[in-house]
C-alpha positions in Angstrom: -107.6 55.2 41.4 -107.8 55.1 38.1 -106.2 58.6 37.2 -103.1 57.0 39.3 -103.0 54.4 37.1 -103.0 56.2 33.9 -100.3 58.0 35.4 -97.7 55.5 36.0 -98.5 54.1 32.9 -97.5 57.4 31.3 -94.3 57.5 33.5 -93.3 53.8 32.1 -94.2 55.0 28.2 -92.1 58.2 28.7 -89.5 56.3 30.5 -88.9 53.7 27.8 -89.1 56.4 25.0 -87.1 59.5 26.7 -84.2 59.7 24.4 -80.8 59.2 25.6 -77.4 59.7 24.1 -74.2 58.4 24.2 -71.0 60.8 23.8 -67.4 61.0 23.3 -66.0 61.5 27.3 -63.2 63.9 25.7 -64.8 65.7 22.4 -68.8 65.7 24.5 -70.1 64.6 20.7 -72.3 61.6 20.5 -70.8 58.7 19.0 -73.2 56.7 16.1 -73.8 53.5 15.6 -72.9 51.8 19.4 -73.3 48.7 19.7 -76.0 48.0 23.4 -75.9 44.6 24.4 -77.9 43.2 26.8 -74.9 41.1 28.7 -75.6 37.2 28.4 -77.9 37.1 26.0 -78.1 37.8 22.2 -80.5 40.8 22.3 -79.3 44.4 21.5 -79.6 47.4 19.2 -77.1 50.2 17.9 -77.5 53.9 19.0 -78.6 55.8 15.9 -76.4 58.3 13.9 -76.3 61.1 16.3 -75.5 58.7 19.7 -79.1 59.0 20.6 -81.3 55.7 21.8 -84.2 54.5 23.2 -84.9 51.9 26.3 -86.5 49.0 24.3 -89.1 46.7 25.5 -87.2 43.7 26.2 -84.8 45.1 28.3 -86.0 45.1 32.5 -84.5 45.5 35.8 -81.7 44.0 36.8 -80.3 43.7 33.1 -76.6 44.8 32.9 -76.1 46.9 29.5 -73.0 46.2 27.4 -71.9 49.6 25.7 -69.3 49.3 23.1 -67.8 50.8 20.3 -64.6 50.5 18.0 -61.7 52.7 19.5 -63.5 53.0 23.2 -63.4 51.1 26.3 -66.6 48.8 27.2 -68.4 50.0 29.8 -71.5 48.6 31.6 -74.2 49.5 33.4 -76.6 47.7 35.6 -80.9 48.7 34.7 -82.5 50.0 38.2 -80.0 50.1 41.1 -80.2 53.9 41.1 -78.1 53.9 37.9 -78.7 56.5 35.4 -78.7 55.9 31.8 -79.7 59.3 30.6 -75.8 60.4 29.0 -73.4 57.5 28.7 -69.8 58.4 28.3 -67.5 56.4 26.5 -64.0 56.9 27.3 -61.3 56.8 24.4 -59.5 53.5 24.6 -55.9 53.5 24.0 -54.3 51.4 21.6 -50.7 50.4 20.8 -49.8 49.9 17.5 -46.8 48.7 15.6 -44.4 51.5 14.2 -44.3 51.9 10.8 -41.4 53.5 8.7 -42.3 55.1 6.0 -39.4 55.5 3.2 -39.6 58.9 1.8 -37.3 57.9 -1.2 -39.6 55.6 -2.1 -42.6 57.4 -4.9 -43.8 55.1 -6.9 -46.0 52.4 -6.0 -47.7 49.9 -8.4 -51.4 49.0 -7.6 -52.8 45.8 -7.7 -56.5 44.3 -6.9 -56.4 41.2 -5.1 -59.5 39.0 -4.2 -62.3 37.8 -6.1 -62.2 39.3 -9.3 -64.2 36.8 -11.6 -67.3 38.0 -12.5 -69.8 35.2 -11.1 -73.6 34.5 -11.8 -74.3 32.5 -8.9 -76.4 34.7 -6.0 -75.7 33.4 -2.4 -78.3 35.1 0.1 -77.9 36.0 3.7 -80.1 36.1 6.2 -80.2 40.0 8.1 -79.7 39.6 11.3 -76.4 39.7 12.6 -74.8 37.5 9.3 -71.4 37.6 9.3 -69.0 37.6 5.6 -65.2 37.4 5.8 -63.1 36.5 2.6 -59.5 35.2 2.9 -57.4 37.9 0.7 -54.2 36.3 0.6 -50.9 38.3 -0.4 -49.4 37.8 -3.7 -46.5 40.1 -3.2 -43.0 37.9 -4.0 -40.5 41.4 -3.3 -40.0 41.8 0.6 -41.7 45.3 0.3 -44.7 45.0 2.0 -48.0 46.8 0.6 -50.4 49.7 1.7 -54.3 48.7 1.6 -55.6 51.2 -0.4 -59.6 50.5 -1.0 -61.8 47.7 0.2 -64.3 46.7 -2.7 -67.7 45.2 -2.5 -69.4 44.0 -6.0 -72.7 43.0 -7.0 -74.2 44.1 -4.1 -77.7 43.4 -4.0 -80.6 44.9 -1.5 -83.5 42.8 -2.2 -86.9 42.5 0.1 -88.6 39.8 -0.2 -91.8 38.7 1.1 -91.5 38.1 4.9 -89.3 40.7 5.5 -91.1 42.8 8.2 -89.9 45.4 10.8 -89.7 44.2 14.4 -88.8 46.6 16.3 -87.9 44.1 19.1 -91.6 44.5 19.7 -91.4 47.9 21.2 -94.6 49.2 22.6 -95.1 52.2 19.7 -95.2 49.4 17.2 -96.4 46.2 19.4 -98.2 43.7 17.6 -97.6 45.5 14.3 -95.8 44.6 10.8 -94.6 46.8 8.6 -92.9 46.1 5.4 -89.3 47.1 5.1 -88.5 49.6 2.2 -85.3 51.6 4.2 -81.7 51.2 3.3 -79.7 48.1 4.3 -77.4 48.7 7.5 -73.7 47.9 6.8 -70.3 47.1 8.8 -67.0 46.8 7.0 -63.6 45.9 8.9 -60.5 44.1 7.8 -58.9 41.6 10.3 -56.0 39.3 10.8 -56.2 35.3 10.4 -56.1 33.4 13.5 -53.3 31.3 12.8 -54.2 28.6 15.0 -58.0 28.3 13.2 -57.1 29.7 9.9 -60.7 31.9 10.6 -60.8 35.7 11.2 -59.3 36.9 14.7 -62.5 39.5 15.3 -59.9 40.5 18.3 -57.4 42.0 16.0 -59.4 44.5 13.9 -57.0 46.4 11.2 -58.7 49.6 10.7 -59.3 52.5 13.5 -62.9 52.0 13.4 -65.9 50.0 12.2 -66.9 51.7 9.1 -70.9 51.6 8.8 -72.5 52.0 5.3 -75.6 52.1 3.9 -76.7 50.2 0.9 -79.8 51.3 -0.9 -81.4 49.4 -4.0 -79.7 51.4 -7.1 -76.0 50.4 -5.3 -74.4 47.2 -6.7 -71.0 48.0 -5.8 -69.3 49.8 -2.6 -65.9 50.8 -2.4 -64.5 52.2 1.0 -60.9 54.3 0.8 -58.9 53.7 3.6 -55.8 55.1 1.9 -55.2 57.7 4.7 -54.8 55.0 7.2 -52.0 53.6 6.1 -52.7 49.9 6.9 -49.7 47.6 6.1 -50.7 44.4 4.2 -50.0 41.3 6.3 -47.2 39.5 4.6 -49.9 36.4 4.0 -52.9 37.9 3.9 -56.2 39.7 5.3 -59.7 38.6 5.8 -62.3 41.2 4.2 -65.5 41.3 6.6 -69.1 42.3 6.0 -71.5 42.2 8.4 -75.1 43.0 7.9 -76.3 44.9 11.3 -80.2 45.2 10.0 -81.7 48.1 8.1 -81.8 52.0 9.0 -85.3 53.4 10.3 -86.0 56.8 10.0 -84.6 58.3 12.9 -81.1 56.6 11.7 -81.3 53.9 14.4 -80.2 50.8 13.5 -83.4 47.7 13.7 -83.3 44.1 13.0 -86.3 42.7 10.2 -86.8 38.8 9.9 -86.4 37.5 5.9 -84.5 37.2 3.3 -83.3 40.4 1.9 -79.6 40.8 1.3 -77.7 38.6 -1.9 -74.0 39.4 -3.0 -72.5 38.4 -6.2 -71.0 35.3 -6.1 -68.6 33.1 -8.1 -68.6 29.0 -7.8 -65.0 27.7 -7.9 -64.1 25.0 -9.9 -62.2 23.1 -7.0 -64.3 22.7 -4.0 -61.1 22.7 -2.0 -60.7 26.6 -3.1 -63.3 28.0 -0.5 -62.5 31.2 0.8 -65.7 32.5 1.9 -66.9 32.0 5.6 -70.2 33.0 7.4 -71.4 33.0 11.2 -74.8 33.9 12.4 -75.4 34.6 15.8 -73.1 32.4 18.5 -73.0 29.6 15.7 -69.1 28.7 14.5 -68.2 29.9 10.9 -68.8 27.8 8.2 -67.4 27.9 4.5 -69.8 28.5 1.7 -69.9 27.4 -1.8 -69.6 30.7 -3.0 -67.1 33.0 -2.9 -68.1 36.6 -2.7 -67.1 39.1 -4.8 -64.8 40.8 -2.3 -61.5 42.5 -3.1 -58.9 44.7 -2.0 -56.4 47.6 -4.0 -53.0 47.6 -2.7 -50.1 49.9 -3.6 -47.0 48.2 -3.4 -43.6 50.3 -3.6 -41.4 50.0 -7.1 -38.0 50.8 -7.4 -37.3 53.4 -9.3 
């Protein structure tokens, strides 16, 4: 009796920790970083760099599974039920977009940055977890030409671990009851969105850019820049919200896990108005807030000269 016993325990332990992938339903390559979400609740996890993931602890029968990623359509799947989980296929979603003419006579372009661009003192921290950023970058064009988004810039960047910070997991069984202190890089996402303009706060339903960039930020990087030239992203005539989010920290298999503490900060600078807020935040479910720190976030954009 006991043998059988040790068996289905071994069963369960291989069960949760068989790895499974996730993969492009037309290319059959794995797709990094999804986002699993168990449905109605708050807990999930991201499939690592390679598509691949593992069952975690919290997750039981019954549970319906929320697979979703940038650019593919959201497919779920009930735990138990005779459902298998071992290969998920995601299919390509298809999106469409706004023509844009491009003006071949038309070479030179004149770059400008636009954002936060004074160089502030002030550190603002934010709790990792899912932590939200977006900053308002409105559009100083006057001329009826209408930009290209260039690069999205990130200063004064800051991964810092403090004490408290430890690795979770979500409590899976390899590394129940155990802390470990978090030295790994910082897990980041970057999109750009448009403004609600009924709330004046991001529309997270309207992303701008073909997919969710995911960045890492180690502790020698103080500034990130992203170039999305190649996409040729128009620049809403008045303006683009900037977005961070900080998704947790990368383990060593390249799977994305949440820590508790404080460990992220981002240069800052403290307006002189207090009506000149720009910078919103949102944690979890709760609604965004403005800070009293703007973060040093900015865009380039090339806007056509005549010649």
């Amino acid at each position: 009796m006991k043998n059988i016993f040790v068996t289905l325990a071994l069963l369960l332990i291989n069960n949760s920790f068989s790895q499974r992938i996730i993969i492009d339903k037309t290319t059959k390559k794995g797709i990094p970083h999804v986002n699993i979400l168990v449905k109605n609740t708050f807990k999930g996890f991201y499939s690592n760099n390679k598509g691949q993931f593992v069952l975690k602890n919290f997750i039981k029968t019954g549970d319906t599974l929320l697979f979703s990623s940038l650019g593919y359509e959201t497919k779920e799947i009930v735990i138990g039920l005779g459902n298998k989980i071992d290969t998920i296929l995601l299919s390509n979603k298809i999106e469409h977009l706004s023509e844009i003419i491009i003006n071949n006579h038309i070479k030179k372009y004149e770059t400008r940055k636009l954002g936060i661009l004074s160089k502030g003192k002030n550190r603002a921290g934010g709790t990792l977890g899912i932590i939200k950023l977006a900053v308002f970058i409105k559009n100083k064009n006057t001329s009826k030409k209408q930009g290209i988004i260039k690069e999205l810039v990130y200063r004064k960047l800051k991964l810092k671990f403090k004490s408290g910070a430890y690795d979770t997991y979500f409590n899976d069984l390899h590394f129940k009851g155990e802390k470990r202190k978090v030295n790994n890089d910082l897990a980041l996402k970057f999109q750009l969105y448009n403004i609600d303009k009924k709330t004046g706060l991001p529309n997270l339903e309207s992303p701008l850019l073909d997919k969710d960039v995911f960045l890492k930020l180690d502790k020698n990087t103080r500034i990130l820049k992203y170039d999305v030239s190649s996409q040729n992203i128009l620049m809403p005539n008045n303006g683009v919200f900037l977005f961070l989010e900080v998704l947790g920290v990368f383990n060593e298999n390249g799977e994305i896990i949440q820590v508790k503490g404080n460990v992220f900060s981002y240069g800052a600078h403290k307006p002189k108005e207090k009506n000149k807020l720009v910078t919103y935040a949102k944690y979890k479910d709760r609604p965004w807030i403005k800070r009293g720190n703007n973060a040093l976030f900015s865009l380039k954009v090339a806007y056509p000269v005549d010649k």
